[in-house]
Structure formats: structure tokens, C-alpha cells
N, C-alpha and C positions, 0 to 999 in steps of 0.2 A: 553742199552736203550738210547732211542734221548731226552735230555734233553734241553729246552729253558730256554737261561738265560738274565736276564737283568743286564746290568751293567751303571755305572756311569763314564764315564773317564774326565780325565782333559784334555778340549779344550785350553784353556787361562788363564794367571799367573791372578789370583783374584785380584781388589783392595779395601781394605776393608771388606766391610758386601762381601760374597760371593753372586752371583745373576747363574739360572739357566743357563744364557746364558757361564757360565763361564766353563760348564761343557757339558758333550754330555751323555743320554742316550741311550743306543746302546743294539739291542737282538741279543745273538749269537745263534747257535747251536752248545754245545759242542760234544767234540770228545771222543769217547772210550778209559776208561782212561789204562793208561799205568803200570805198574809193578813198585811199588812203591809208586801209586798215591792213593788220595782218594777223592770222589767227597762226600760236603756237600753240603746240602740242608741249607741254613742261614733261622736263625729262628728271630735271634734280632740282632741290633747290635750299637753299643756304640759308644756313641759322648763325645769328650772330646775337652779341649780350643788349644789342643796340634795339633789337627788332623790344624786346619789353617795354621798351621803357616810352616805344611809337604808342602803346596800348593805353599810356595814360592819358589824362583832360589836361597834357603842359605843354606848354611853349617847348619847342626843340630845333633844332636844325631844319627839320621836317614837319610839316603839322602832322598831329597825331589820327592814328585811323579812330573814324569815326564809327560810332553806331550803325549795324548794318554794312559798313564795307568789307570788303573781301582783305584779310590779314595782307600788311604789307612785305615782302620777301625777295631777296634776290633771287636766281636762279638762270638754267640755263634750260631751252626748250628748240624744237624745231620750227620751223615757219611749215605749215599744212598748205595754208593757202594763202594767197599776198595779192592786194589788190595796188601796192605803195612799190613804186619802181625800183626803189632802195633794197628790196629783199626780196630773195624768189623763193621758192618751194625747195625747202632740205635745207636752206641755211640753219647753224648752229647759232641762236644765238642768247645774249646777255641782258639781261634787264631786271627792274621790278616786277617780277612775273604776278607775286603774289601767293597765297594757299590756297593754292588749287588745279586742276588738271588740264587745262588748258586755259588761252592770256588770251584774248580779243580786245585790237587795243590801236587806237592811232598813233604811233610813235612822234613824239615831239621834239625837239632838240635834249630841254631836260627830263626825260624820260629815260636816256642815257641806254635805250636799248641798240645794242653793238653787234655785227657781225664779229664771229671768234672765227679764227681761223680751225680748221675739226683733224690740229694734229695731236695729241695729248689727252688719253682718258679724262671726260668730261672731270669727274673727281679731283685730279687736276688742276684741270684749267680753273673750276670756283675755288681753287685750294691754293696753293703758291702761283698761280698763274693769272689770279684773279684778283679781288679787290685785296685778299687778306696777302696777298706779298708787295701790293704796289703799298699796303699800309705798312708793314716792316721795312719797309727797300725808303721811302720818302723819309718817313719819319726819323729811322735811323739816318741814316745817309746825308741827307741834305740840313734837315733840323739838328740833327745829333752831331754832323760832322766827326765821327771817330777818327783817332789818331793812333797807329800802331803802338800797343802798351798801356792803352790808357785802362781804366776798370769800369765796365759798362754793369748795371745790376738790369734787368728784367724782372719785375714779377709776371703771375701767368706765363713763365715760360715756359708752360709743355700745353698751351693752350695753341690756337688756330695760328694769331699774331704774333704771339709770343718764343714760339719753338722757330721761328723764320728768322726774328731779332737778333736771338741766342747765334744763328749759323753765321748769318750774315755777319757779325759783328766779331764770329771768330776768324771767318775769311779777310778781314780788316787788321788783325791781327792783335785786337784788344784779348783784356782779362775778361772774363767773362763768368757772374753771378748769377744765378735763377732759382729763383723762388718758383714753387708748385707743392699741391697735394698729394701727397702716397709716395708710397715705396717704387709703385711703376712707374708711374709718369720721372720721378726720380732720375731713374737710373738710366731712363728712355735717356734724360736731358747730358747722362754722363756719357754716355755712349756716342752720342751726335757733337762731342767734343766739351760742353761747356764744363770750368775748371772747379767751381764751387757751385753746391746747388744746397739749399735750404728746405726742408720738408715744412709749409709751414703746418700741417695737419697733427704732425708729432715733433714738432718743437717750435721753441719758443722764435717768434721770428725777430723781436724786436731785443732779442738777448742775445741772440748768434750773430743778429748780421754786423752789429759793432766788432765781434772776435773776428769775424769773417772777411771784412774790410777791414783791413789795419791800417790799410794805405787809402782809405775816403774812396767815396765815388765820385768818376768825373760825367759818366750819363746815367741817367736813372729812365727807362723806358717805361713807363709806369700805366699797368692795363688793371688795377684793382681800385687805386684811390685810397680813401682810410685810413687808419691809423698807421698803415706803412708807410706812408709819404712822409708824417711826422717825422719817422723815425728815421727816414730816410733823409731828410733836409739836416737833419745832427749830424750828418758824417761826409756829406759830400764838401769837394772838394775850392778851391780856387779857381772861378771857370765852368764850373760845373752846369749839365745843361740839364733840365729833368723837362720830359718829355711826357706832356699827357692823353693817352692815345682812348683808355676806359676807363670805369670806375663799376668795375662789375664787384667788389666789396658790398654796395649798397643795391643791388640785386637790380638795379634801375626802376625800381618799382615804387620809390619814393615819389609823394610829389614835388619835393623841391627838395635840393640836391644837399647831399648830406653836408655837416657843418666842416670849415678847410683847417686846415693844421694852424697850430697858434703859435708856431714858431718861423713863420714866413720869414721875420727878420733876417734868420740865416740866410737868403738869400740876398742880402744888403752886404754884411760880413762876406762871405763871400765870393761878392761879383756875380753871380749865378744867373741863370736865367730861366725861365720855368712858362711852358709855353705849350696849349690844348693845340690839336688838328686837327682834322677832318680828311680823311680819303677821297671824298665827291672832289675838295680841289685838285686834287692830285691826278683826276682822269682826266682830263683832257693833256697831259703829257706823260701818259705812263707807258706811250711804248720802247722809251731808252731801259727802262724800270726791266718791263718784261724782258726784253731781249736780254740784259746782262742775267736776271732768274733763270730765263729758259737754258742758258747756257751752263751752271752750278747746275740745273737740275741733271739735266744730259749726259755732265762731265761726273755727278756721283757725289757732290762736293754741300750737297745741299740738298737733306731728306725731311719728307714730309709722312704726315698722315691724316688718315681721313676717318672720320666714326661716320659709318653711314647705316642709317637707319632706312626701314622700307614705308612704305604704303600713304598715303594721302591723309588716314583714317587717325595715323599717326603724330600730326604734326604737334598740339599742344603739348604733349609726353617730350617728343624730341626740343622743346624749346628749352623746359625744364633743366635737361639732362646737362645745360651750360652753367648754369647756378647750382647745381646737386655736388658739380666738379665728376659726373660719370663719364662724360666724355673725352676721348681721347684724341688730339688734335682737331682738327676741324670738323665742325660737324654738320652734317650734310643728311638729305632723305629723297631717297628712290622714290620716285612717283611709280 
């Protein structure tokens, strides 16, 4: 079948807020796919602080998308047609789809495109069921090790990552800190249990969180970077683990990565340990991850939410809305 697809490519290296001109809408007509290929149909697909920063000329985990390629993006879509024995027609499934409306694509081992099982609104599954709770559920968990009572801070905690950390880590039985912007995202964070929360948009963050912590922190789950970490290494504890998961503070649109706090020391005094991650390791055993989420999600014990924005036409606007702070938990777009 003659399939029309639109896609998004990269015209010109971004500065800052991305703007449409930065990028080229483009309709193809795909080609009949080939013996080992599988053409998806994308149904949603996931915005994270991470995808920006793929848009610059720097070294990363990933190389960055080049001139001309189609924007790079999780998402989840259908298999139309499968020419690859591993996936048949109506599978739901998981990959780098990319921005655009259909994925024609040889799957590779690291390509990391998964059959989902299709019980849980797609929404969902890319939301606490997907990469953004196996990244709260490892990091905390394994990295963090929490101990019943101890005082866990989160910034971005009424973000994607961050609103998962916050749960999880009151199901653990810690104290639990969260820094966020506005009055709603706020109150969101007080309602889903956590005990202190910091606006830092109307107050000062790096003046409250010393009254706020009297007793030090012993995890610091840290999704901004910046001058919070500073202020953050002055007060944690004996042991203390600070955990680097983003650094969306510097919008990821720098070319090389903002300057680190100058009080590292503390983490000599101390004992401490201060330690970046990555999610990709984490998938190849993230189905112990998911089954204990699915089970909090089911049982009511662990709430999420989704901003989901529509249309394909869409996508540079919806990237934005992660750095603007408009979004409200995870954020996602309907193809």
C-alpha cells in the first residue's frame, strides 16, 4: 500500500526556545518496505528535556540529529505491515519513532523498539509505564537506596520524572521535599502526599530550602542542575547520595554544559556520593521496574498525569512547553 507520511526534519542548529523555522515539515510517499522492515503507524509520541539538547553539533550519549534528518522521539505506534518475524500487524509498539507520522524502519537490537503489552491507555504506558518511571523507579531505588525516614529533596517534582520520585519515595517511607513552579503544579505535589514543597517561581529557593531541611538531606534526586545543586551540596547529610538524572536549568541548549558547583568539597566532608544515569541502561531489566509501577498504579497508590497536546503540525511548540514550565506532568502529542 502507498502510504503518506509527514515528517519533521532538522533545517538549522536551534538557539534557545526551538522556533518552527528551525525545522522543515516535509510529506513523503513511502516505499514498499523491504524483508526485515516494519512500517508503523505513530499513534503518540514523547517529549522529554533530553530530545534539545540531541539538536545541537555535541558529543552526547547519542549523536546528535543531523541536518536534514527526521527529529529524534520516543513514541509508541502500530506495526501496519511487517515484513520482520518479530512483529506482526496490530502490535503496539515502543521505539525511536521519531517526528512524524509514520516509522519505516529495520529494527536493530539498539534501536530498542519493543512490543508493549496493549493493556493500559497508551498515555500511560509512555508515562509511568515507560521510560519516565523505569527512570524514577532505578534511579531512586537502586542508585538512591532510600531508607524509611530519611529526607529525599526532588527538584522538578511535578515534572514527568519528578512527580514518580516524589510517590515512590513516599511509598518507601521517606520525608519527602519538591521543588516546582506555580501555585498548581504546587499543590498538585501536596495532594499526591509529598510533605514540603518549595515554589521556586515565588520564592526564594536557595533561602527556604536551608529553613526547610533543618535535618540535611540524605538524597537529592536532581532533574534541573544549577545553582540548586550548590545549594544543595551545603546541607546534605553524612552519606548522602545526590543523584543526577537532568539538568533542564540550562534549557540543554548550551554547547557545553554549564559550569558545576564550587563547593564539591562538601561531598569529601561529608562522605557523599554524587552519581549522573542514563535510563537506556536501565532497559534491558526494567521489567521487575514495571511490574512493581503497574501494581501502585492499579492499587491507586501512585498517580500520574499526562499534558497531551494534538496534531503533528504541532511538535516544535509542544517541545518548548518543557522549558516555558507550561506543562503539566508528562508531556506527550496525539498524532
Amino acid at each position: 500500500m502507498e502510504i503518506e507520511n509527514k515528517k519533521w526534519v532538522l533545517k538549522e542548529r536551534p538557539q534557545g526556545l526551538v522556533k518552527d523555522s528551525d525545522f522543515e515539515l516535509v510529506t513523503e510517499t513511502l516505499s514498499e518496505i523491504k524483508k526485515g522492515e516494519i512500517l508503523l503507524e505513530n499513534m503518540y509520541l514523547s517529549f522529554d528535556p533530553t530530545q534539545r539538547g540531541w539538536l545541537n553539533d555535541a558529543p552526547g550519549y547519542l549523536p546528535p540529529v543531523q541536518i536534514g534528518e527526521v527529529v529524534r522521539s520516543g513514541g509508541m505506534g502500530r506495526v501496519l505491515e511487517s515484513k520482520n518475524s518479530e512483529y506482526k500487524v496490530g502490535d503496539l509498539t515502543f521505539g525511536f519513532v521519531g517526528w512524524q507520522t509514520h516509522c519505516l524502519t529495520k529494527p536493530e537490537a539498539d534501536d530498542r523498539f519493543r512490543v508493549v503489552p496493549d493493556l493500559l491507555p497508551i498515555p500511560t504506558m509512555l508515562n509511568v509505564m515507560g521510560t519516565t518511571g523505569i527512570t524514577a523507579y532505578y534511579g531512586l531505588i537502586e542508585l538512591g537506596d532510600p531508607k524509611p525516614g530519611e529526607i529525599v529533596l526532588v527538584s522538578g517534582a511535578a515534572g514527568a520524572t519528578g512527580s514518580v520520585v516524589v510517590q515512590i519515595a513516599k511509598l518507601k517511607g521517606c520525608h519527602v521535599i519538591g521543588i516546582a513552579g506555580g501555585k498548581e503544579k504546587c499543590e498538585w505535589l501536596k495532594e499526591v502526599g509529598v510533605d514540603d514543597v518549595i515554589d521556586y517561581k515565588n520564592s526564594n529557593v536557595h533561602e527556604e530550602l536551608p529553613k526547610i531541611a533543618k535535618n540535611g538531606i540524605d538524597i537529592y534526586f536532581d532533574n534541573v542542575g544549577g545553582e540548586i545543586l550548590e545549594t544543595v551540596l551545603n546541607i546534605i547529610n553524612i552519606n548522602a547520595r545526590v543523584l543526577l538524572c537532568g539538568g533542564i536549568s540550562s534549557g540543554y541548549d548550551a554547547t557545553r554544559p554549564p559550569d558545576g558547583p564550587n563547593n564539591l568539597f562538601s561531598l569529601i566532608i561529608k562522605r557523599a556520593t554524587m552519581q549522573g544515569f542514563l535510563v537506556l541502561d536501565y532497559l534491558p531489566r526494567s521489567q521487575p521496574a514495571l511490574e512493581e509501577i503497574a501494581t501502585w498504579v492499579i492499587e491507586g497508590k501512585l498517580q500520574h498525569r499526562e499534558d497531551i497536546q494534538e496534531g503533528i503540525e504541532n511538535c516544535p511548540q509542544t517541545l518548548n512547553r518543557l522549558f516555558t514550565g507550561e506543562n503539566k506532568g508528562k508531556q506527550l502529542l496525539k498524532i
